[in-house]
C-alpha positions in Angstrom: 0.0 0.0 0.0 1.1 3.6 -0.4 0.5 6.4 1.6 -1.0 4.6 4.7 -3.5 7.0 6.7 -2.4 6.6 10.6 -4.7 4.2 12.0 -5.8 6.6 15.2 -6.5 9.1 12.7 -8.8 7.0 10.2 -10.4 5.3 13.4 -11.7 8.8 14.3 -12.4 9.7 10.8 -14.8 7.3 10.6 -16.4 7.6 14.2 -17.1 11.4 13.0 -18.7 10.1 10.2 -20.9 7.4 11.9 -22.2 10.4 14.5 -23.2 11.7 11.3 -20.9 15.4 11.4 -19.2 14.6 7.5 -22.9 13.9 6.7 -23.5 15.6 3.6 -27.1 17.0 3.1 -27.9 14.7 -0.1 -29.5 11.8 -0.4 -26.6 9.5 0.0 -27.6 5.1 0.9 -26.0 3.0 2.9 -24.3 1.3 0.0 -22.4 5.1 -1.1 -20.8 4.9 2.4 -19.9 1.2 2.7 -18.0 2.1 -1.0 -16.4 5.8 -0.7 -15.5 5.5 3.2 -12.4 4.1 5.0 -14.3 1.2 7.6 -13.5 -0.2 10.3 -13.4 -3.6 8.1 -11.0 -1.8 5.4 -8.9 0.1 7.7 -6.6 -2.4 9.8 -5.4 -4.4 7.1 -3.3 -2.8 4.1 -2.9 -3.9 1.0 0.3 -6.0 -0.1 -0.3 -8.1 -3.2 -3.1 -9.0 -5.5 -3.2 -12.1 -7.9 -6.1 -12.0 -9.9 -7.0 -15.4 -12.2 -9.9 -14.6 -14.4 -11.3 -17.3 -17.3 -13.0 -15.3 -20.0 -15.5 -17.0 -21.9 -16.8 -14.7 -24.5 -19.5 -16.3 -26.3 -21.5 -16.7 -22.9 -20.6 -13.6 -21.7 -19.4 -15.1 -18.8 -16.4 -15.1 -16.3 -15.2 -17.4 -13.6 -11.9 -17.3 -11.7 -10.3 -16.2 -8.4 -8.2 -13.3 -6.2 -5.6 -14.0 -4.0 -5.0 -11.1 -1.4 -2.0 -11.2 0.2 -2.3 -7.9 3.5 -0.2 -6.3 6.4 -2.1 -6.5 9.5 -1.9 -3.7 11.5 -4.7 -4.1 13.9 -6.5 -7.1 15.7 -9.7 -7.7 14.1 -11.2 -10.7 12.7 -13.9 -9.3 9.9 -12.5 -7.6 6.3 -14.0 -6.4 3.9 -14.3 -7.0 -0.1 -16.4 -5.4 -2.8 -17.7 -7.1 -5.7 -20.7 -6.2 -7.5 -23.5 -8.3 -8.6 -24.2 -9.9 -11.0 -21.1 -11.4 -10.3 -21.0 -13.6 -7.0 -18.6 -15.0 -4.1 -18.6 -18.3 -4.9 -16.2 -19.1 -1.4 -13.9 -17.4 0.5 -11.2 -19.5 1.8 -7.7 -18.9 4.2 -5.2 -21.5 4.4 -7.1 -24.0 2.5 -10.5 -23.3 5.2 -13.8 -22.2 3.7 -14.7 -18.8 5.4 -18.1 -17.2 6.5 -19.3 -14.5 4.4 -22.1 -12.0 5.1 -23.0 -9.8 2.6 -24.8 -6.2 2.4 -25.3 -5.1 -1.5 -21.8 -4.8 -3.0 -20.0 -5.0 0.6 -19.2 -8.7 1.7 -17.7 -9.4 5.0 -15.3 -12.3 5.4 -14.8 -13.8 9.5 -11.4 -14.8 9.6 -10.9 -17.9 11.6 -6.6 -17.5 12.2 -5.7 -14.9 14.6 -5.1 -11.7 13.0 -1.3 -10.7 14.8 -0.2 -7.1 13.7 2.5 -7.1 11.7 2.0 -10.7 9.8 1.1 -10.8 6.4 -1.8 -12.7 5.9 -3.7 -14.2 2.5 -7.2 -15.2 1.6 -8.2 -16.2 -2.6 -11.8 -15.3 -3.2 -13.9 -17.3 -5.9 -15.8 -15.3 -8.0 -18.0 -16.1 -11.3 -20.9 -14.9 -13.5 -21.9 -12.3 -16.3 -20.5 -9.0 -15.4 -22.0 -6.1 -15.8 -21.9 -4.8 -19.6 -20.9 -1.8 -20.6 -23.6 0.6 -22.2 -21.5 3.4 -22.7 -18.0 2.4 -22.0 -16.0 4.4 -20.7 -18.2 6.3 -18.7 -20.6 3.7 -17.7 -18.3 0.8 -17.6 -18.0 -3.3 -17.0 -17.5 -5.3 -19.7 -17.5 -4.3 -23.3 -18.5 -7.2 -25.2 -17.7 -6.3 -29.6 -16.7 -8.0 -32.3 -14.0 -6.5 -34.8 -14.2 -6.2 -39.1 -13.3 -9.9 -39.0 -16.1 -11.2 -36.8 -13.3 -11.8 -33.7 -14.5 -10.9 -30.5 -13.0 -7.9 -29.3 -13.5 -7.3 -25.6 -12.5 -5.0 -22.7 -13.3 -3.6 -19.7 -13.4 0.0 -18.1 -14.5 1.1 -14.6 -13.8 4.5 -13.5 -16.0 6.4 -10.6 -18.6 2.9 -10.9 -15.5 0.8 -9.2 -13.4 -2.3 -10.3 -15.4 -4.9 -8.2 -17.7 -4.6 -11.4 -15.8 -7.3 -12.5 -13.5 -8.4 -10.0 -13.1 -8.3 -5.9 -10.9 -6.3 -4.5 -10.8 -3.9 -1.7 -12.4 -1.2 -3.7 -11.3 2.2 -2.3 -8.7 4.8 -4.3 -7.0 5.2 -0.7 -4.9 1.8 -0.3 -2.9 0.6 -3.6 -1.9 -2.7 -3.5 2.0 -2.9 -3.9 2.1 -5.1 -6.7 0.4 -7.8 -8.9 -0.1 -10.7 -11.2 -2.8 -11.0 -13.7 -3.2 -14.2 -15.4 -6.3 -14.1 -18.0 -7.4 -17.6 -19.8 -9.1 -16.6 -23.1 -10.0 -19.0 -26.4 -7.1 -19.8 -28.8 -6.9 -17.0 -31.4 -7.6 -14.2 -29.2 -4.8 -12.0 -27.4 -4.9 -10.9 -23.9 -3.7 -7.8 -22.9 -3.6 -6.0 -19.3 -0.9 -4.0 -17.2 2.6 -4.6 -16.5 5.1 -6.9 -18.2 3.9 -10.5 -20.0 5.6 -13.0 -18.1 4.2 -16.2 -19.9 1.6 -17.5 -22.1 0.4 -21.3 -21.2 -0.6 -22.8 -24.2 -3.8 -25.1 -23.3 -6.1 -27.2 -26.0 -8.7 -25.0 -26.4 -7.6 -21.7 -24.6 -3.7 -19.9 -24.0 -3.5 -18.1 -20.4 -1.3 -15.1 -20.5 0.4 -13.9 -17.5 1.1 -10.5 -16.8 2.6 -8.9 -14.3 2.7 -4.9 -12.3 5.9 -4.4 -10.3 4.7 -1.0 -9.1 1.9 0.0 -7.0 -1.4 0.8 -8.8 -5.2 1.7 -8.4 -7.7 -0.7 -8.4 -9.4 1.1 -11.2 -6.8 1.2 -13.6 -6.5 -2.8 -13.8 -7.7 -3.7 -17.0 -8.3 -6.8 -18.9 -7.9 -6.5 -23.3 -8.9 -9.4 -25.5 -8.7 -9.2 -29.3 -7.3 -10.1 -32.4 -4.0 -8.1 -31.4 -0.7 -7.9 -33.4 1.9 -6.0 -31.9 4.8 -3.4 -32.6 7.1 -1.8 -30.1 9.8 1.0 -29.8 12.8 1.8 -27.3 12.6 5.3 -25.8 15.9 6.8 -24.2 14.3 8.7 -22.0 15.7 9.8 -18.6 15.5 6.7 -16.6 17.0 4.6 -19.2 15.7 2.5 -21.7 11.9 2.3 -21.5 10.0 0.1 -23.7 6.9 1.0 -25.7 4.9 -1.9 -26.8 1.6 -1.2 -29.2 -1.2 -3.5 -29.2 -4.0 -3.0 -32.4 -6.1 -4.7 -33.9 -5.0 -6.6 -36.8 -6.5 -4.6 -39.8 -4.9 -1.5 -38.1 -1.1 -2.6 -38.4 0.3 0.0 -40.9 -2.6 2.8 -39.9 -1.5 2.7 -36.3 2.4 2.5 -37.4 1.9 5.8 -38.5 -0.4 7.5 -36.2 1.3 6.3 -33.2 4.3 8.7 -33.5 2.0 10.7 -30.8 3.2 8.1 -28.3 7.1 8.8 -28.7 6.4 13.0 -28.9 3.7 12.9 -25.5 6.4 10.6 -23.7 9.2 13.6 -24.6 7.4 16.1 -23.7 5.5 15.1 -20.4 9.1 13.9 -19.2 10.3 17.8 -19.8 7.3 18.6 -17.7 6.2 16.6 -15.6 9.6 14.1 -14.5 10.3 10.6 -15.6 7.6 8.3 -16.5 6.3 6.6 -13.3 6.6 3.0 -14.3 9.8 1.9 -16.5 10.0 -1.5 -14.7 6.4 -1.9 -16.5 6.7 -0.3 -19.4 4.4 1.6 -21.2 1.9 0.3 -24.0 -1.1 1.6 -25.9 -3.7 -1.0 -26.6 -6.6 -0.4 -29.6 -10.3 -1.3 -27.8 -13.8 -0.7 -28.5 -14.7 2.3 -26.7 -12.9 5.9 -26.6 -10.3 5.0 -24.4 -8.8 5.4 -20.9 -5.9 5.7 -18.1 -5.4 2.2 -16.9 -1.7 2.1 -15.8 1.3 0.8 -18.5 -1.8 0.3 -20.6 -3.7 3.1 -21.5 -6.2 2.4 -23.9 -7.4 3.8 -26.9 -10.3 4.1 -29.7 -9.9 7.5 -31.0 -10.5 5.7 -34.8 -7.2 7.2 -35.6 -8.3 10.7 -35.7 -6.4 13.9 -34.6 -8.3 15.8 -32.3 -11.2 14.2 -30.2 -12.9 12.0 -32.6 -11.9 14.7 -35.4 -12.9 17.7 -33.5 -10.9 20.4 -31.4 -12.5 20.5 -28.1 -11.2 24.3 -27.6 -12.2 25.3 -31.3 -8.6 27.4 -31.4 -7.5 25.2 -34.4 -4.4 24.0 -31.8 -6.7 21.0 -30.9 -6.1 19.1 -34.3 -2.3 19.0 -33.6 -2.2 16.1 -31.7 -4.4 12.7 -31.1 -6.3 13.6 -27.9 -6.8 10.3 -26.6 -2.9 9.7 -26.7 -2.0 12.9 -25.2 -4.5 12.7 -22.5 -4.9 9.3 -21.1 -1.3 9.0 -21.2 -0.7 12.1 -19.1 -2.9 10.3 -16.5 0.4 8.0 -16.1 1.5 11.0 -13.9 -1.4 12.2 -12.6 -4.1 9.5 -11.5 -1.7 6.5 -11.3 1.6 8.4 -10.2 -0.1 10.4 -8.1 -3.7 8.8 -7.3 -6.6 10.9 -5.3 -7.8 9.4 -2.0 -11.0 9.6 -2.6 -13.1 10.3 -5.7 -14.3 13.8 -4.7 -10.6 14.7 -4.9 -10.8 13.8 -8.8 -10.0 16.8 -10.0 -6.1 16.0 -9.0 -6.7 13.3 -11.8 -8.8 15.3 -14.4 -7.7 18.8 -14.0 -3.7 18.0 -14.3 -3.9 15.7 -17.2 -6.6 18.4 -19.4 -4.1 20.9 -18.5 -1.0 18.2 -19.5 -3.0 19.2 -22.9 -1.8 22.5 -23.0 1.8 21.9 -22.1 2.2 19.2 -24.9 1.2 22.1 -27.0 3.9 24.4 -25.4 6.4 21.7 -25.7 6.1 21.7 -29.4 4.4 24.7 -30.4 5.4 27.2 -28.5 3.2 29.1 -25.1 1.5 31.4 -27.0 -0.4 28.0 -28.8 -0.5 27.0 -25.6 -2.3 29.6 -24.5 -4.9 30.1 -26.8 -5.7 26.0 -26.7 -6.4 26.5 -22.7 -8.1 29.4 -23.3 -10.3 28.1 -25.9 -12.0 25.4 -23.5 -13.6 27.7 -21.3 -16.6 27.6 -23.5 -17.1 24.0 -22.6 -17.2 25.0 -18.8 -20.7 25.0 -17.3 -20.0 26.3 -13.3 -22.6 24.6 -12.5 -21.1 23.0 -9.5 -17.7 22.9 -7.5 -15.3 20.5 -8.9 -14.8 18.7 -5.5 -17.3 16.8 -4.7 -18.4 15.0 -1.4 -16.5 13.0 0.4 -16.9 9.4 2.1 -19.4 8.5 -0.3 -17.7 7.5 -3.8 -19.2 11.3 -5.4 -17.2 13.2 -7.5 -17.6 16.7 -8.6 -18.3 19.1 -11.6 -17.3 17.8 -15.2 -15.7 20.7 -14.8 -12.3 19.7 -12.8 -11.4 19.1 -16.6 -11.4 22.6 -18.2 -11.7 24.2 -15.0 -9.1 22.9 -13.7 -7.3 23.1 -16.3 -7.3 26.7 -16.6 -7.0 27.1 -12.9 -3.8 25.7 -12.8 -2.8 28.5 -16.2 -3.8 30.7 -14.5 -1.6 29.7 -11.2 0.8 29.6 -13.9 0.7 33.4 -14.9 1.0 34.1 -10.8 4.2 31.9 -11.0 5.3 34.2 -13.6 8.5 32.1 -13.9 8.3 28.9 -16.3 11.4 27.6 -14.9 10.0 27.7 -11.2 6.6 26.4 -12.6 8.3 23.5 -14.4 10.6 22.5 -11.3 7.2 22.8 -9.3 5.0 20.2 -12.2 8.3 17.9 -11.4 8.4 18.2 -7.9 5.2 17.3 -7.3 5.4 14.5 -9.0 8.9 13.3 -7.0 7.3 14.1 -3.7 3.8 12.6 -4.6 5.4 9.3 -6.2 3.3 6.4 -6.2 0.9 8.0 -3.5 -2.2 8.3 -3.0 -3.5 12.3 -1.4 -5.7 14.5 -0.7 -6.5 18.0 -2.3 -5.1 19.7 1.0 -1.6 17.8 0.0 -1.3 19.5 -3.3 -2.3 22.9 -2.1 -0.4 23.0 0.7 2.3 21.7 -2.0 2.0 24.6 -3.8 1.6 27.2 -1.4 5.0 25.6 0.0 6.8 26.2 -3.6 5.0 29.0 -4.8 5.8 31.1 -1.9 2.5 32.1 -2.0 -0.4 32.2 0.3 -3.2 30.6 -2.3 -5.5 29.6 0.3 -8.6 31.4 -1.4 -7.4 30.8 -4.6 -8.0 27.4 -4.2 -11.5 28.1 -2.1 -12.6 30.1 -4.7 -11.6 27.7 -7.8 -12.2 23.9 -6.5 -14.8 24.9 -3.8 -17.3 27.6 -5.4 -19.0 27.7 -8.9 -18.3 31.3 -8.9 -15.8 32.8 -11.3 -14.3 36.3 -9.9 -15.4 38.6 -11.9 -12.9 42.4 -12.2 -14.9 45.0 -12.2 -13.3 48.4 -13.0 -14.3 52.1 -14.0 -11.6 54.5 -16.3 -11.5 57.8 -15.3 -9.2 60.3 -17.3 -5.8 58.5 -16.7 -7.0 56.3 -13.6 -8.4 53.0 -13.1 -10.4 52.3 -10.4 -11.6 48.3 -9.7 -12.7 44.8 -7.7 -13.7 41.8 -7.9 -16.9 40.3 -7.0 -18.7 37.0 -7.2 -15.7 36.0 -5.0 -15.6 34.0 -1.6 -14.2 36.5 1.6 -10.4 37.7 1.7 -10.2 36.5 -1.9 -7.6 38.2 -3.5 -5.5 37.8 -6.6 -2.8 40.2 -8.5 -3.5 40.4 -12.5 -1.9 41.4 -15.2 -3.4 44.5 -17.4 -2.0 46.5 -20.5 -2.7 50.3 -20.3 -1.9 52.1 -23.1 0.2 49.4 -24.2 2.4 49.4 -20.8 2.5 46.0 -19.0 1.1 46.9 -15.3 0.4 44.4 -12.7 -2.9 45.2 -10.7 -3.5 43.8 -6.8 -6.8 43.5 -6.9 -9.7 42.5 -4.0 -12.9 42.9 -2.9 -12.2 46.4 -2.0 -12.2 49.5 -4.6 -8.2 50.3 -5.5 -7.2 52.9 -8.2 -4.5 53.1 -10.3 -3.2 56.5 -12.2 -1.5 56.5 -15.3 1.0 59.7 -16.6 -1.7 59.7 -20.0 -5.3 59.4 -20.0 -6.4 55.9 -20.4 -8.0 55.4 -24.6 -7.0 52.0 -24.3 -7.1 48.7 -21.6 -6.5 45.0 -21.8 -6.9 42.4 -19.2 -4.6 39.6 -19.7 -6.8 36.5 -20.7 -4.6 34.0 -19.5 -6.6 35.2 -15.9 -9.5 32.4 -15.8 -11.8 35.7 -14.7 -14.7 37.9 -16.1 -14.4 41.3 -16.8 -17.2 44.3 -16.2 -16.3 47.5 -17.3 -18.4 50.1 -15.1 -19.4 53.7 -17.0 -18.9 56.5 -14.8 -21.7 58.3 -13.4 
């Protein structure tokens, strides 16, 4: 596990939550909590090892197999907890070779441990699992299994679980806050048919009818981002020098695809150049990193990201920001690969937090642009997505009950974080800061309050309202002002209390920097004022006021 939360401190979490004070005024089941909090069943046992052995039988539909969970003890109690969600059923649970009791409440199921729990022992159980998952109806967003069939008439299956959980299809202790350390995946599927899911392939076992391939993650990783690929696949594969060493790219498409994906995959090699400028070394070289063609749009699941972006620049052919800037690069590459730093580097705690994940990796957009095409692209790509903002919501959500926040931690937080950029105001500070994080944060699992006290820490800034104003309101400051001969006089409003923020203006031409608050503030000028511009790098609104 990474990132362990103190056990005292988790213990009175959760007791403040059961006298109801983290309550959130919504109308939140029993089932919400028993999946987004830390309980006492989850809490004194952490995460060491996972071996998951899944049979795929895809003209049925239908899965059967088993989980091995290898945990630290680190408190006396007798009763865990695994998720797995039905259709899909515990078939037994079993410790040292003795069938356990299991009492189940909706997708929670609590196992009594007959041995002696002793702190500090590292303990196993395998759960038995079979039936048909849940399908996919619109994969990725509402996942399980997606159950196709390619050109050829192959099947062509995979699966995607984001937000809905990965004990859709498999058990596992299904909260973002404990990683297991490591894991083997080992995926039987009919001869023909290629198996694909994270880490290195160890082995395939060649059987009559079926070939098992065996895969395995040396590093930790989220439960969500385990992912099981079955197709038709032929491969190709490059070696990038990057700055860990050697780190193999392997490509997995489908078999009509070959030459197409040759070509359009170049994306890969640039987006692994320029998020290691950015961002630090690619978390995972002992895994490697591979791109693997499936049926739906595509997504972050760790060493291999999937994609289905129909080899298209853009999303789907279209630029989301509409500044032309968009249709530079294959957005499913660019952005489910930048979720390698940010989402399975550094993984949120809980799912309200999500905004770590989305708002990073949209803005990871904008710097593959400045990477290649300069910050002024940059710029108007970022800018250009705040049509598809709605403020309709804060982008954190609620906590302890598996809810996330606004759609808008993508382009909102995207341009929140440009804009904390243009405070900066030094690219090599801002750059050493995008790295650091990523060094400090590596292979963790945090909170919101982690990365902002992060970057008040290395900002030298106080941005304690910044960030109230950004992740926790729907409210976009808006910078009122009024010209008067050569003075400006302005404020903002539609802000949250003691908000303040300095921003850059042109007057006449002449660069000025403006500290602006709630409160009126005037600035004179040695000219009258015939001409002003705001700075639109500033994710703000601007009023201009006539004078009475």
């Amino acid at each position: 596990m990474k990132n362990v939360f103190l056990l005292l401190a988790l213990i009175m979490c959760f007791n403040i939550q059961a006298q109801g004070l983290l309550t959130p005024k919504n109308n939140f089941t029993e089932q919400d909590t028993l999946r987004g909090s830390i309980t006492p069943e989850r809490v004194w046992w952490d995460l060491n090892y996972y071996h998951l052995k899944l049979k795929v039988q895809p003209d049925k539909k239908y899965i059967n197999g088993s989980n091995l969970i290898r945990y630290k003890v680190l408190d006396q109690k007798q009763i865990l907890q695994i998720d797995l969600q039905p259709p899909l059923k515990i078939e037994k649970v079993t410790q040292d070779g003795k069938k356990l009791k299991i009492t189940s409440n909706g997708n929670a199921h609590f196992i009594s441990l007959q041995k002696k729990q002793k702190i500090g022992d590292y303990n196993e159980i395998i759960v038995y699992y079979s039936g048909h998952p849940k399908e996919a109806v619109r994969a990725p967003w509402d996942g399980g299994f997606s159950w196709k069939k390619d050109t050829n008439g192959k099947h062509f299956i995979a699966t995607s679980c984001q937000g809905l959980g990965a004990s859709v299809w498999w058990p596992n202790k299904d909260h973002m806050y404990d990683e297991v350390d490591s894991m083997a995946i080992s995926v039987t599927v009919p001869k023909g048919l290629i198996d694909v899911s994270n880490g290195r392939l160890r082995k395939i076992e060649e059987h009559k009818n079926t070939n098992t391939y065996h895969w395995f993650v040396s590093n930790p990783i989220n439960n969500y981002g385990v992912n099981v690929n079955i197709a038709d696949y032929v491969n190709f594969s490059e070696v990038y020098n990057g700055e860990k060493g050697k780190l193999d790219m392997d490509y997995y498409v489908l078999r009509d695809n070959l030459e197409k994906a040759k070509v359009h995959f170049t994306d890969a090699l640039k987006m692994m150049e320029a998020f290691e400028h950015w961002f630090g070394p690619y978390p995972f070289y002992e895994d490697s990193f591979k791109l693997v063609e499936v049926p739906y749009l595509g997504m972050e699941h760790q060493s291999s990201v999937t994609y289905g972006n129909k080899y298209k620049k853009g999303y789907l052919g279209r630029d989301l920001s509409g500044s032309g800037w968009g249709l530079k690069f294959d957005f499913l590459i660019i952005h489910e690969a930048g979720h390698e730093w940010f989402a399975n580097n550094i993984t949120n705690k809980d799912i309200a937090d999500m905004w770590i994940h989305e708002g990073f990796t949209c803005y990871s957009e904008n710097l593959f642009l400045d990477y290649y095409h300069g910050t002024k692209a940059a710029e108007e790509y970022v800018i250009g997505l705040r049509k598809n903002i709605a403020n309709d919501k804060p982008i954190i959500g609620t906590y302890n009950v598996n809810k996330e926040g606004s759609k808008d931690m993508y382009y909102k937080g995207a341009n929140m974080l440009h804009t904390l950029r243009q405070l900066v105001n030094d690219d090599v500070l801002w750059r050493k800061i995008l790295r650091g994080l990523n060094k400090e944060f590596y292979h963790a699992t945090v909170t919101t309050q982690q990365i902002e006290d992060y970057l008040c820490k290395h900002t030298q800034k106080d941005l304690t309202y910044f960030f109230d104003q950004y992740l926790r309101t729907a409210k976009i400051p808006e910078l009122e002002y009024v010209i008067k001969k050569n003075a400006l006089t302005y404020k903002y409003t539609n802000v949250v209390p003691e908000f303040t923020m300095p921003i850059k203006v042109f007057i006449n031409g002449e660069e000025k920097w403006l500290h602006v608050s709630k409160n009126w503030e005037t600035t004179k000028v040695d000219k009258v004022i015939t001409d002003i511009k705001i700075d639109p790098n500033f994710y703000i609104t601007t009023k201009e006021i006539e004078e009475n």
